[in-house]
Each structure stands twice: as C-alpha cells, then as structure tokens.
GULUMZA-303966 format. One record per residue: residue in three letters; x, y, z of N, C-alpha, C, CB in turn. Coordinates in steps of 0.05 Angstrom, whole numbers, plus 32768, in hexadecimal, padded with zeros to 4 digits. Each point is the difference from the previous one (the first is absolute). Glycine has a CB too. Example, Ala and Ser with C-alpha at 12.3 -4.5 7.8 and 13.67 -1.06 7.14 Angstrom:
# residues 2
ala81087F8E809C7FEE801880008012801880007FDA7FE98019 ser801F802C7FD98010801880017FF18016800E80187FF37FD5 
# end
This chain:
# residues 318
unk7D82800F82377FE37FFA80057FF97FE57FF47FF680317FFF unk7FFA7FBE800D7FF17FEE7FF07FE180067FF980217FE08015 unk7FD580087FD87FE6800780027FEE7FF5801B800680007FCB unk7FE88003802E7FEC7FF780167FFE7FDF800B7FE580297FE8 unk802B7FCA7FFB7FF67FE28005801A7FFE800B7FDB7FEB7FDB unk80348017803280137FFD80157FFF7FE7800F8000802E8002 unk800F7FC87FFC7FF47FE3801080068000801A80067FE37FDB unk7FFB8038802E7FFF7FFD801A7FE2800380018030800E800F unk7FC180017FEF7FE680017FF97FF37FE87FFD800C80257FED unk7FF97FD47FFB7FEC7FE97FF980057FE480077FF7801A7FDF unk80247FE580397FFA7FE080077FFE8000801D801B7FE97FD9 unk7FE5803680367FFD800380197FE18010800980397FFE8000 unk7FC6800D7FE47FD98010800D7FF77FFF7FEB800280258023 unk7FFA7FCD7FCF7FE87FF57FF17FE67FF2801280277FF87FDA unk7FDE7FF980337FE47FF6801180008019801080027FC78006 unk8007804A80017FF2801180197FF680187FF080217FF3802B unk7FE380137FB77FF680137FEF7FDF7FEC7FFC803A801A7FE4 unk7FC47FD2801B7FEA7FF67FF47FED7FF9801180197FF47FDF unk7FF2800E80377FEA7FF9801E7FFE8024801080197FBD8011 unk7FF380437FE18001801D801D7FF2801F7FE480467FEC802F unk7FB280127FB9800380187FF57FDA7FF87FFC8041800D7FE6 unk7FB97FE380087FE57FFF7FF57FF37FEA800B800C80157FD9 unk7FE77FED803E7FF17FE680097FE77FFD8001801D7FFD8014 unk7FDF80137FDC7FDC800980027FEE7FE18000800680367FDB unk7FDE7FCC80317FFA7FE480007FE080077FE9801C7FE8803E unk7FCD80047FC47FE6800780047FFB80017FDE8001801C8035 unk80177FEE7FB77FFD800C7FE47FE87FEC7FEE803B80138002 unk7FAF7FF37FFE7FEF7FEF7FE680167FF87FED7FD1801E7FFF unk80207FCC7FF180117FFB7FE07FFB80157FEF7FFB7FD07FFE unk7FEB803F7FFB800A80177FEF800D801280057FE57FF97FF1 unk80208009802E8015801D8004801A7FEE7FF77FE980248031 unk80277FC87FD6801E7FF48003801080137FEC7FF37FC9800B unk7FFD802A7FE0801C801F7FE27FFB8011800C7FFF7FFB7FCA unk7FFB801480397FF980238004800D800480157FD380077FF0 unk802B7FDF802380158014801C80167FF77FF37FEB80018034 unk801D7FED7FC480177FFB7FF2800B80167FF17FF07FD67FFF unk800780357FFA800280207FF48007801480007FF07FF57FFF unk7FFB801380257FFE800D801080207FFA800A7FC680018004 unk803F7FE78009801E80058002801C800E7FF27FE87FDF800F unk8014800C7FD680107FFF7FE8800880277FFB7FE17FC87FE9 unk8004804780197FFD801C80018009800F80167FDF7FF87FE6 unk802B8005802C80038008801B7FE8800E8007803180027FFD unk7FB77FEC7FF97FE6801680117FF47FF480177FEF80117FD5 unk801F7FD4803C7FF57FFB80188015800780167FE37FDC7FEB unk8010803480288008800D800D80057FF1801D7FEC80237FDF unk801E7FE6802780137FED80207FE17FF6800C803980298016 unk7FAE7FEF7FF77FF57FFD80127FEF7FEA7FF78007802C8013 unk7FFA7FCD7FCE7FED7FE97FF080107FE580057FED80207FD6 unk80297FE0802580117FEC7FFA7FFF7FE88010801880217FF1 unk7FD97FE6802A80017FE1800D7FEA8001800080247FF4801D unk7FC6801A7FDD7FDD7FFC80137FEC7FEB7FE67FFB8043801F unk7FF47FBC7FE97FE77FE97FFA7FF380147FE47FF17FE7803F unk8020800F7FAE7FEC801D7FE57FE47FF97FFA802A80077FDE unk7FD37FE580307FE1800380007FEB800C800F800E7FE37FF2 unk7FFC802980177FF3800D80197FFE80287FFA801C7FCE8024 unk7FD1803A7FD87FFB80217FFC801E8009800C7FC280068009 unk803B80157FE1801B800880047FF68028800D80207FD37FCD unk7FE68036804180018011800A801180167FF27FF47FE38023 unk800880397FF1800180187FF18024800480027FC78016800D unk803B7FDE8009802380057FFF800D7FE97FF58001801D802A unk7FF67FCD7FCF800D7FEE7FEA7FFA80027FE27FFF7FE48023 unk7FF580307FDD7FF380017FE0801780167FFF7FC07FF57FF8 unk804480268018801180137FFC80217FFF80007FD880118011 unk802C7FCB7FFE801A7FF17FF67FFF7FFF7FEA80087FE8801D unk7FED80067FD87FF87FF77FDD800680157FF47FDB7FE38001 unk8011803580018002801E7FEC8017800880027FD780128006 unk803C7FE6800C801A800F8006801A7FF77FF17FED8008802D unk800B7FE37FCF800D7FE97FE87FFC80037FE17FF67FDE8023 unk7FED80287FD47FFA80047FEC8006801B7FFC7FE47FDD8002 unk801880368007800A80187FFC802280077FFC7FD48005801A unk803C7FEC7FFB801A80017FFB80097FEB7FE48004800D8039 unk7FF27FDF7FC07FFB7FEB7FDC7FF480127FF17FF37FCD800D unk7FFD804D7FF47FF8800F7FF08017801D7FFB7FCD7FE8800E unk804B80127FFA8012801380047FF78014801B800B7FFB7FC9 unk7FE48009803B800280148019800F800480107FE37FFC7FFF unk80288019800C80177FFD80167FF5800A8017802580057FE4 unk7FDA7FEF803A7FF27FFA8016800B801C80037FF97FCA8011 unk7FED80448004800C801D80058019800480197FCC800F7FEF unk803B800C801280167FFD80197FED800980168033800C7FE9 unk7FB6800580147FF47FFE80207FFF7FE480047FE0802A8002 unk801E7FDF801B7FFE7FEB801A7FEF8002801080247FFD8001 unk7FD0801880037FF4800780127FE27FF18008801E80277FF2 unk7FDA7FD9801B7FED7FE980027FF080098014801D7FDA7FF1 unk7FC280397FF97FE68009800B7FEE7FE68010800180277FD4 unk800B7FC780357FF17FF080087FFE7FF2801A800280017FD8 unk7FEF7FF4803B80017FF8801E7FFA7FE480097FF4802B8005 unk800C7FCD7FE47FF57FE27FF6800F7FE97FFA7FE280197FF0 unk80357FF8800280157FF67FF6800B80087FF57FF67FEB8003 unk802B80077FFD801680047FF180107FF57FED7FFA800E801D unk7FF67FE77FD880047FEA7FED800F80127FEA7FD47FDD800B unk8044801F7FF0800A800A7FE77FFD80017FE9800F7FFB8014 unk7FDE7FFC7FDF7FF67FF97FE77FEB80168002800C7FCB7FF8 unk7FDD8029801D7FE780197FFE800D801A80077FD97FE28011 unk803C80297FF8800E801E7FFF800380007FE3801D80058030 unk7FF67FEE7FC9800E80097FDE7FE480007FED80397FE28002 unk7FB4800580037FE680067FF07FEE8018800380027FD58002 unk7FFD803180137FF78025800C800C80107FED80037FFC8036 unk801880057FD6800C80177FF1800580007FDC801780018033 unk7FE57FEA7FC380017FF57FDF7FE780107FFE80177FC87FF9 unk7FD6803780137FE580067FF97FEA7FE57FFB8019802E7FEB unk7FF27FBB80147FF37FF27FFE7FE97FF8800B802180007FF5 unk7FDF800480257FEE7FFF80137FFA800F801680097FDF7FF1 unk7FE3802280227FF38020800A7FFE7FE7801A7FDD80307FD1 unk80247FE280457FF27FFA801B7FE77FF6800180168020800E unk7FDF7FDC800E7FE080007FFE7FFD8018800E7FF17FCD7FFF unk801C804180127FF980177FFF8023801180137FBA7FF07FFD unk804380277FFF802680148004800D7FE780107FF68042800C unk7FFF7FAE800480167FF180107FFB7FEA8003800B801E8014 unk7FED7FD27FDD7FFB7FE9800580027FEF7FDF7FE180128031 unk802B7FDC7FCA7FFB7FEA7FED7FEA7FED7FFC802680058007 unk7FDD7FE980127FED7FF48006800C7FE27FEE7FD8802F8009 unk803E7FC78002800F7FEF7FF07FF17FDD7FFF803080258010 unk7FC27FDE80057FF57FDF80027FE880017FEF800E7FF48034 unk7FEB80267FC27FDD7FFE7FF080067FF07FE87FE98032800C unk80067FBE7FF17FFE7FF97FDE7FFB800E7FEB7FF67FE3800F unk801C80147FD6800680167FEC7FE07FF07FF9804280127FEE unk7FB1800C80007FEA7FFF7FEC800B7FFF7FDC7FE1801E802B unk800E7FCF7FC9800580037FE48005801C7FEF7FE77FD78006 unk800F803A800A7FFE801A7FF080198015800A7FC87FF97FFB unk80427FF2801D801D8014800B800F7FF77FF47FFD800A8029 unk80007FDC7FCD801C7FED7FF47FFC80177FE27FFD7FB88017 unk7FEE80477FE68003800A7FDC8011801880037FCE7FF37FEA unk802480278027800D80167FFA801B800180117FD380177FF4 unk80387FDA8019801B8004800A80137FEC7FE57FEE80068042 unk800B7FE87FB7800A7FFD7FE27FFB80147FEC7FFB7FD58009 unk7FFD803A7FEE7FF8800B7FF5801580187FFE7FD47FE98008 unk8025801E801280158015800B80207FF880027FD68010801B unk80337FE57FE580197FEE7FF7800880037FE87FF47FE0801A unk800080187FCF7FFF800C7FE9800380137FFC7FEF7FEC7FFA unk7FFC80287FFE800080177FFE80178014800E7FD17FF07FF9 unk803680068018801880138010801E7FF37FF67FE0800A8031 unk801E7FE07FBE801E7FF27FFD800280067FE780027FD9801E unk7FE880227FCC800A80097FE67FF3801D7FF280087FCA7FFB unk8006803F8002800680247FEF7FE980027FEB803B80037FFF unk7FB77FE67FF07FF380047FEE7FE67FF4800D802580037FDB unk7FD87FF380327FE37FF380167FE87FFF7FEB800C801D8036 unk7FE67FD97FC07FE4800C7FF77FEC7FF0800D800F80107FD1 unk7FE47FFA80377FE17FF3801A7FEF7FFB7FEF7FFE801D802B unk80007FF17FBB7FEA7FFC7FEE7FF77FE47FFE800F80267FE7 unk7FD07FD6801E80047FE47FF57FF180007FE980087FE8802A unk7FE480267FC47FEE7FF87FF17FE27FF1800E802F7FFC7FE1 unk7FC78003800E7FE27FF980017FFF7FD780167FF380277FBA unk80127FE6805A7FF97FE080127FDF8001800E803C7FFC8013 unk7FBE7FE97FEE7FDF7FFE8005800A800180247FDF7FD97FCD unk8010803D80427FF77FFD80157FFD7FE380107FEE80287FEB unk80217FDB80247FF57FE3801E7FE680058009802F7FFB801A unk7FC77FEF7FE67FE0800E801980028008800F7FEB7FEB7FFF unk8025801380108003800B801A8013801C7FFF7FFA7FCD8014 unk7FFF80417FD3801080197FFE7FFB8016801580007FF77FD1 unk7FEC8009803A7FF38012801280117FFE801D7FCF7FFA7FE6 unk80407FEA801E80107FFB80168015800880057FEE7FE67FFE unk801F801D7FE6801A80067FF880008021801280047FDD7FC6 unk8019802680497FFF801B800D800880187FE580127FE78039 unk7FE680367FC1800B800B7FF9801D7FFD7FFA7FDD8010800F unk802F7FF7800D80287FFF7FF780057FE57FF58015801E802B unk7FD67FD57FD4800E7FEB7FF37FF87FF07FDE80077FFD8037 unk7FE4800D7FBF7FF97FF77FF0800E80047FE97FDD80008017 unk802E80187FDD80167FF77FF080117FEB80047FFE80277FF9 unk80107FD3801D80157FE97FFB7FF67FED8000801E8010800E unk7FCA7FEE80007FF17FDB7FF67FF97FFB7FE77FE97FFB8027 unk800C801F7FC57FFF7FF47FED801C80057FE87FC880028011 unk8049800C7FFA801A7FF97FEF800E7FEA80088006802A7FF9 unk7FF47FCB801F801B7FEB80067FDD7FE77FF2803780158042 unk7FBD7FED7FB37FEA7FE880007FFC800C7FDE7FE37FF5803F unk802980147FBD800580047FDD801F7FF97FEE7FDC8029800D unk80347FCE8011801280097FFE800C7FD480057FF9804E8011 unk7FF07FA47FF580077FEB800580097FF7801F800780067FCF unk7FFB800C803C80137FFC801F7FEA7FED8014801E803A7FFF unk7FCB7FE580027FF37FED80177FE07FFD7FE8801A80198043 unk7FDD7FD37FD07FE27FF97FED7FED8003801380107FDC7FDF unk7FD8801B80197FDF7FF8801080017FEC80087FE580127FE9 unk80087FEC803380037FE6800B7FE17FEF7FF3802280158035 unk7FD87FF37FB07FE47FE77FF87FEB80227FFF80087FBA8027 unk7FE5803C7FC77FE580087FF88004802080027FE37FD28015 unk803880397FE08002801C7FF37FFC800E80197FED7FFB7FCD unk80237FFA804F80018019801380227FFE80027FC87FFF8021 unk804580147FEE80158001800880087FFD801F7FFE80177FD8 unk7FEB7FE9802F8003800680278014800F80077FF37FD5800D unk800C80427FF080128015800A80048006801E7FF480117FD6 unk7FFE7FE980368006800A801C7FE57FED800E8019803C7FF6 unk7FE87FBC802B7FEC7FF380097FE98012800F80237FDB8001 unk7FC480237FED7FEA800F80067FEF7FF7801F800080077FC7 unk7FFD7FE480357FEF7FFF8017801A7FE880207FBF80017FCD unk80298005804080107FED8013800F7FE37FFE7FE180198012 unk80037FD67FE37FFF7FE77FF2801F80067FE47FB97FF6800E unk804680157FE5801C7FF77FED8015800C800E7FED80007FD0 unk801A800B804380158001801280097FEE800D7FF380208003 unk7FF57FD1800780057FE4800D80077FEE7FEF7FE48006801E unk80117FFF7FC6800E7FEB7FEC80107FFE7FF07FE67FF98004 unk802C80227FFC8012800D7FF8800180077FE280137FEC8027 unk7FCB801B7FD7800980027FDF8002800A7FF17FF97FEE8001 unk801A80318006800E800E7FFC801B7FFD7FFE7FDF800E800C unk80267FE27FFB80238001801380147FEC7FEE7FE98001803C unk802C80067FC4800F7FE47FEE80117FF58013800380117FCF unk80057FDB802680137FEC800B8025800980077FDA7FDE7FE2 unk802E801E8025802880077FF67FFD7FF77FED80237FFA8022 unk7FD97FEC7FCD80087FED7FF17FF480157FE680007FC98021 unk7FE580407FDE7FED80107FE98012801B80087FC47FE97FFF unk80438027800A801480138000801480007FFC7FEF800A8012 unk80227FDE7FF180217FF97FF17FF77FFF7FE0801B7FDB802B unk7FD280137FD67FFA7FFB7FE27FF380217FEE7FF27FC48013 unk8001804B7FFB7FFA801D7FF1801E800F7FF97FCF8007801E unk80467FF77FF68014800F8003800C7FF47FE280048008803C unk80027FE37FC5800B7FEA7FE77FF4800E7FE37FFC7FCA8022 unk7FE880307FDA7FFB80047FEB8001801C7FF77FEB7FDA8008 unk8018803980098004801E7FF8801F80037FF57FDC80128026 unk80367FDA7FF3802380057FF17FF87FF47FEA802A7FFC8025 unk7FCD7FF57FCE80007FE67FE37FF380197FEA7FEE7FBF801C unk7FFC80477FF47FE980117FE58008801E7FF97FD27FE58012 unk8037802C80088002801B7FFA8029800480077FBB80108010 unk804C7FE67FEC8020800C800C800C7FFC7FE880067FF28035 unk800180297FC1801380007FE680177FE680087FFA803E7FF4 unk800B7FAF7FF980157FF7800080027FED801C8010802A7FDF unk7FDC7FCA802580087FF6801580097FEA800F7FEE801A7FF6 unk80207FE78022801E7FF18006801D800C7FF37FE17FD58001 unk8018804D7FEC801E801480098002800B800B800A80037FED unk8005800C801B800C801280157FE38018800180417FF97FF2 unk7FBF801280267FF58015800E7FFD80157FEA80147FF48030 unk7FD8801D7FCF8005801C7FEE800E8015800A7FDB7FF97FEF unk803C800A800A80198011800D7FEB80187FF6803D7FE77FFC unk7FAE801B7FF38002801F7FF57FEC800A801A80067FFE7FBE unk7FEA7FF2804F7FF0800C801780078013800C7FF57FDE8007 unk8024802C8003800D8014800D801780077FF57FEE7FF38023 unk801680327FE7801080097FEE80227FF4800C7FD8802D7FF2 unk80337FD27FF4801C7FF1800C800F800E800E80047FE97FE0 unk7FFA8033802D800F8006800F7FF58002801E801580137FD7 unk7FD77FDD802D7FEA7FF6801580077FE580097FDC801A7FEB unk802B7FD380027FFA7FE6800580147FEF80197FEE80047FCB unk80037FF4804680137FEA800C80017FEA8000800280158013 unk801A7FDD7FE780047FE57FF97FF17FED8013802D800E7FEC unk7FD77FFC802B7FF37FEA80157FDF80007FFA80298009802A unk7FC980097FCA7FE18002800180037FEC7FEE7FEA80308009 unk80207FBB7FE07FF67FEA7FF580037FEA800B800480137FE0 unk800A7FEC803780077FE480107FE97FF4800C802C8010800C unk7FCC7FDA7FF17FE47FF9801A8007800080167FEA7FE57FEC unk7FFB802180218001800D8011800B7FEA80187FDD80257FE9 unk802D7FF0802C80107FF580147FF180028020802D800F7FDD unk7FC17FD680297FF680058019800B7FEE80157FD980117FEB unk80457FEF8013800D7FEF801A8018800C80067FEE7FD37FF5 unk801F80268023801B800E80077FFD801B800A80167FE67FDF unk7FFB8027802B800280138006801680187FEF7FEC7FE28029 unk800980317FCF801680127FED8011801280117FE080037FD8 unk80387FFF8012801780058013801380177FEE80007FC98019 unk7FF380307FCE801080187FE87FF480007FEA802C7FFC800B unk7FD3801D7FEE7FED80017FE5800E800E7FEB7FD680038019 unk80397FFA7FD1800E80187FF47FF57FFE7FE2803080018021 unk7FBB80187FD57FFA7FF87FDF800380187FF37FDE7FDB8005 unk802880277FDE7FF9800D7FF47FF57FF57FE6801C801A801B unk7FE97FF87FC77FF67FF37FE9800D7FF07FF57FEE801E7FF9 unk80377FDE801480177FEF7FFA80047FE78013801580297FEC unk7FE97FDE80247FFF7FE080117FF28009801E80367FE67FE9 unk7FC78001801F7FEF7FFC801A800C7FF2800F7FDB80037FEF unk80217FF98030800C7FE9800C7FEB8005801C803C7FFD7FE9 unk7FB87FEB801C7FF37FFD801880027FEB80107FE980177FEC unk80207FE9802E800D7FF180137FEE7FFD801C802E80127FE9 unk7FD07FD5801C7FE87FFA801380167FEF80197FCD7FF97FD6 unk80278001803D80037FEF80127FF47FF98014801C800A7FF2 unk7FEE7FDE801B7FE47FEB80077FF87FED7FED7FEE80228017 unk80167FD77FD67FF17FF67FEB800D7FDF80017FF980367FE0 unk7FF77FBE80277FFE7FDE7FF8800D7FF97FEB7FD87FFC800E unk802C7FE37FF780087FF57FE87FEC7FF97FEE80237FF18017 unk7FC7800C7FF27FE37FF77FEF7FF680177FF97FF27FD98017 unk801E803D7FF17FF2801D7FEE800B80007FF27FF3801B8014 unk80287FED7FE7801080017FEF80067FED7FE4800A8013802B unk7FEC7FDC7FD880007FEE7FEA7FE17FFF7FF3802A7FE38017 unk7FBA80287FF97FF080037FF68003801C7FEC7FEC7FE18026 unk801F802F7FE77FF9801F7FF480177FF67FE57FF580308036 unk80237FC47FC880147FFA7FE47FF37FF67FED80247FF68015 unk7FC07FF27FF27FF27FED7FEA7FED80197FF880017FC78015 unk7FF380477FF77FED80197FFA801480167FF07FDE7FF98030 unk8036800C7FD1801580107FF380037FF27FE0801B800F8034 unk7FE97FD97FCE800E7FEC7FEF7FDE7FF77FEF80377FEC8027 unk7FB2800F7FDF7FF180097FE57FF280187FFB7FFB7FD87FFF unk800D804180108000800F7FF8800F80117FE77FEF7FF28029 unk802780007FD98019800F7FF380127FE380057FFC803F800E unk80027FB37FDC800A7FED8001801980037FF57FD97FEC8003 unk802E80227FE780157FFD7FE88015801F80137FD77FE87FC1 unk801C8021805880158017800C800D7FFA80167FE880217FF0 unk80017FD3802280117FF18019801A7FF080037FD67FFE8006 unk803A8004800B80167FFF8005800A800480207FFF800C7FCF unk80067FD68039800A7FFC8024801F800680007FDB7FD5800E unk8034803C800280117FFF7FF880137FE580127FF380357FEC unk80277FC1800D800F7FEC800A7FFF7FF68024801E80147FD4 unk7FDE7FD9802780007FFA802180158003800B7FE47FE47FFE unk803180177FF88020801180147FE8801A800780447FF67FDC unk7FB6801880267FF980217FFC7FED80038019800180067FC7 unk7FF47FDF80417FE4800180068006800680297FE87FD57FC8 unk8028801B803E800A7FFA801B8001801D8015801F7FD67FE6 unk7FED803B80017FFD801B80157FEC800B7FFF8024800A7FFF unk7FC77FF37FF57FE8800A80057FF07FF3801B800180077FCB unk80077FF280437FE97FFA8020800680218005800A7FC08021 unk7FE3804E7FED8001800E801980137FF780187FD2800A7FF2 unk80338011802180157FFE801B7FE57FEE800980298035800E unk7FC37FC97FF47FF37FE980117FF97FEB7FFA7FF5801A8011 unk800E7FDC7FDA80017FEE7FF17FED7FF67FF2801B7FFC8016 unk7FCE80177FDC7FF380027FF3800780007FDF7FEE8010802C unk80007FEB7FC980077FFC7FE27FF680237FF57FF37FBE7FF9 unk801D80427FF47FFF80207FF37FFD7FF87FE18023801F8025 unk7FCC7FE97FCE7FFC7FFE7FE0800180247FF67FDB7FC98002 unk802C80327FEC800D80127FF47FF77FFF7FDB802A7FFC802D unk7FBB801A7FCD7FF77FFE7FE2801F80187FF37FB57FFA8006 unk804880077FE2801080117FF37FF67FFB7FE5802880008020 unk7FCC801F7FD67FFA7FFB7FE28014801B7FF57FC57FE68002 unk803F80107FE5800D80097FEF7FF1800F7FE380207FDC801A unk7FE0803C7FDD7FEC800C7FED800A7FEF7FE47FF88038801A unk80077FD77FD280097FF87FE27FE37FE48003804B800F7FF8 unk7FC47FD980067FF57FE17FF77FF17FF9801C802B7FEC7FDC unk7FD8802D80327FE87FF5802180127FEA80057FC480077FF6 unk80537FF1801080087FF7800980077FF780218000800F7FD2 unk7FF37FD5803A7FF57FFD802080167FED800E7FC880027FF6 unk804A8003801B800D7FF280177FFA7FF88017801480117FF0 unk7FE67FE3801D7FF27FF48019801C7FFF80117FD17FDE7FEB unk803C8027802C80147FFB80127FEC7FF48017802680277FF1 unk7FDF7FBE80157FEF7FF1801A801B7FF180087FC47FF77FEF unk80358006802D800F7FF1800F7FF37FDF7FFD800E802F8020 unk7FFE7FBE7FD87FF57FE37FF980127FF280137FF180047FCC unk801D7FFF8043800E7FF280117FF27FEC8018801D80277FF2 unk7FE07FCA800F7FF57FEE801B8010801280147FF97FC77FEE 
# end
C-alpha cells in the first residue's frame, strides 16, 4: 500500500481535484473562513459545492448539510431506503427522513425547492444533536425573549432558543429572531430565509461549539457494537452505480461502477480530510484490473475495524 500522497495522485490529479471538487462561487468576505471550514469538516455537501452561496438555500440543500453534520456528529446514516416521497429522490433528504431529522410537508411530499425558515434551520440542528450525543441537555437557563416570540412556531421554539443560547444561530437586529415569514411582503424579501453561505456557516459553528472533541473520530458508542456498520461512517456516496456491498462490525467493502475519473479523485480528497492519518490508495501495478468488461472505471471502498482503518481501490489509468 502507499499513502495517499502517491505521486501518481499528486502530479497527475491535483488540478482536476481542485477544479472539479469545490467551486462554489458568490461567498461574501465574512463567510470565506467558515466555508473554508465547512470544507476542511466534510460539511459541504456535493449539491453545494459548485452553486452561488449566496443565494437562499432550500429545504433539500439544507437536508444535504444536516446529513453531513449529523454523520461529523458520529451518527450513522440509517439503512432504510425507502423513500415516502413524489417529489424527490434526493438521497440525503431520504437518509434525513429516516435520521429523523426532518419531516415532509405533508405523507408524500418534501417539497425540496421551498426555502428553509430560520426556525427549521434551528430545530433540525437541534435535532442532530440531541439524537447524536447520549448526554444531550436542551436546558438553557434564564434567556430574554425575542420580540417576535409570538412568531416563533411551537415545534420550534425550544431549539431557537437553545441553538441562540448556544451561540450557533443569532437575531437579525432590534431583539427579533425572524423565525418564519409572516406576511406576504417578508416573503418577497426573504426575511426569514438564509443564505447557503449563513447555513454552511451555522453548520460550522455547531461542529466548533457543541461536538465533543472536535475533528475526532465519530462516536462509535452511538450504536450498539454488534449493530454497527463500517460503511455507515463513510461519506456519503451519490455517484456511480453499486455493484457489491459486503459489511459487518469487522470489515466492509463497497464496490461501484460507472464512476469517473473526476469522481473518484473527488470522493479520495473528501476521504483524505476526513480521515487523513487512515487513508490509504493502494499500488498502481494493482490499479489496471480494476476497469469493468465495458470499460468503465470500478472503485472499490474497504474499511477495516480496530484503527478504522480506509483503502480506496480506483482505477487511475488513462
């Protein structure tokens, strides 16, 4: 095995890792660190990664994000699949369904293009928390009321004012929160609604402020160990086509095909700061028989239990 910095790697796809993985445009100067961050954390999610973060972020890109932060909060993505919805199939808003993170707008529908409200962002963070770590406490103590408390929805007013005690999210000026858009006129002016760029940046400050220890490993204790599958800590995989799945609590191996050369070297740099000090490509002699009979590229994860130990098998051959 080598490591990752393999120079086959880094003197043949280094520019196509750096043009082809994070191209996001639009970012203000106070967001730049934070998505910087947001990367660094594996909390920007594919469907963010090229779009305009300045621009309102919707219900099924916010439920990418949550799907990120939840799996950085140790969570392990569920194995349903099943997918109550007619709207879409976005893989993230399934696994966020089934996490519990997030609810329909009504049995069959998502409603993926609506814009997220401040008070959905709170309690679907919120709920992230509370479902990732074992000791959770919501309590917040004595916080002064927003004016606009009366706006705030029921299901949601605990988590606006824990995640707004809690440092994550704040007021937008003169002690309101704008939780949701009341009249017609702040719909049109969106001022309720956040940005990608103000939602990468909420996601950030929750891994920084509330995540035991954070930037280590996942909380193995979330599930019981004779439950756990190795592949539920891998990020998530929305390209290629799957072809073999084999896991238990000792090793895993998941095998795709179809899969690009500009995928494949995106999903290794996403592996590699995720788990920088475990990743491992193995030898390019090795690599050649990996095409498919049609001559498609086949990647091949393999994790190993004990030290979580991660192998990537990709075909790198021109």
């Amino acid at each position: 095995m080598k490591k990752i910095i393999a120079s086959l790697l880094a003197a043949s796809l280094a520019i196509c890792i750096n043009v082809s993985a994070w191209a996001y445009s639009g970012a203000s100067e106070w967001a730049e660190e934070e998505l910087s961050k947001a990367v660094s954390y594996s909390l920007m999610p594919t469907v963010l990664s090229e779009s305009d973060v300045s621009k309102p972020i919707n219900r099924l890109e916010f439920a990418a994000v949550s799907v990120k932060l939840y799996e950085a909060f140790g969570g392990v993505p569920p194995r349903n699949t099943e997918n109550p919805f007619t709207d879409t199939d976005n893989t993230e808003v399934i696994q966020a369904y089934h996490a519990g993170i997030t609810t329909g707008t009504s049995e069959t529908t998502f409603s993926p293009e609506e814009l997220l409200s401040r008070e959905q962002a709170a309690t679907m963070l919120t709920r992230i928390y509370s479902m990732t770590q074992k000791t959770a406490d919501l309590t917040i103590g004595n916080v002064e009321k927003f004016a606009d408390d009366a706006d705030i929805s029921d299901w949601a007013r605990e988590s606006v004012y824990f995640m707004y005690a809690n440092g994550i999210i704040t007021g937008i000026g003169d002690n309101k929160f704008a939780p949701q858009n009341m009249t017609p006129e702040q719909e049109a002016a969106l001022y309720a609604n956040s940005t990608r760029e103000q939602s990468l940046a909420l996601a950030v400050r929750m891994y920084e402020k509330l995540k035991p220890e954070a930037g280590g490993q996942p909380a193995e204790d979330n599930k019981p160990e004779e439950d756990k599958d190795l592949l539920a800590f891998a990020p998530g995989i929305d390209f290629g086509t799957e072809v073999d799945r084999q896991s238990d609590k000792y090793n895993a191996t998941l095998t795709l095909k179809d899969v690009t050369r500009e995928e494949c070297v995106a999903y290794v740099k996403l592996m590699d700061m995720r788990f920088p000090n475990q990743l491992y490509l193995l030898d390019e002699a090795t690599q050649f028989s990996k095409k498919a009979t049609d001559g498609t590229r086949i990647m091949t994860v393999t994790w190993s239990g004990g030290n979580m130990s991660v192998t990537v098998e990709l075909d790198l051959i021109s």
